[in-house]
C-alpha positions as CSV (number, residue, x, y, z in Angstrom):
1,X,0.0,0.0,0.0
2,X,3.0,2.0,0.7
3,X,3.9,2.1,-2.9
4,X,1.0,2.7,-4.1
5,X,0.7,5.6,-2.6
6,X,4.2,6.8,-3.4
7,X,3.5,6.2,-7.0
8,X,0.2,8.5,-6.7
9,X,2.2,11.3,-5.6
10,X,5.2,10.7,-7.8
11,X,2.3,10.8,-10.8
12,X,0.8,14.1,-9.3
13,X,4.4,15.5,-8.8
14,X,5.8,15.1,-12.6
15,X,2.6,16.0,-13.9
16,X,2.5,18.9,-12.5
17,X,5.5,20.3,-13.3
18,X,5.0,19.2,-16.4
19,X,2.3,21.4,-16.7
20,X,4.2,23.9,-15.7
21,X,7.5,23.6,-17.1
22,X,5.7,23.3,-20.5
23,X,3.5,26.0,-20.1
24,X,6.4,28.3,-19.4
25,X,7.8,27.1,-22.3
26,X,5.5,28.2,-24.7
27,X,3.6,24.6,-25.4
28,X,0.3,26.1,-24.0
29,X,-2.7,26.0,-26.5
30,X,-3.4,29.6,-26.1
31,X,0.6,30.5,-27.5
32,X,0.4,27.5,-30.0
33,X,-2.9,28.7,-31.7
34,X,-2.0,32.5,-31.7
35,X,0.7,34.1,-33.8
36,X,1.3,35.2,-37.3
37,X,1.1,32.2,-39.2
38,X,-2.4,30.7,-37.8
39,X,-4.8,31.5,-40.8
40,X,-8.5,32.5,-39.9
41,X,-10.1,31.3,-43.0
């Protein structure tokens, strides 16, 4: 049970800084679908 619950916060850890990292890194949906080259037809 231990483990188990190691492994649920090692998931919730590297998720979210995942989120974060890649969000600061520009991989966000709101900088990915903005910028000159996104056509609006």
């Amino acid at each position: 049970m231990k483990a188990f619950v190691a492994a649920l916060a090692a998931i919730a850890i590297v998720s979210t800084g995942a989120w974060f990292a890649l969000g600061h890194a520009g991989f966000s949906a709101a900088e990915r679908g903005t910028g000159e080259n996104v056509r609006l037809d």
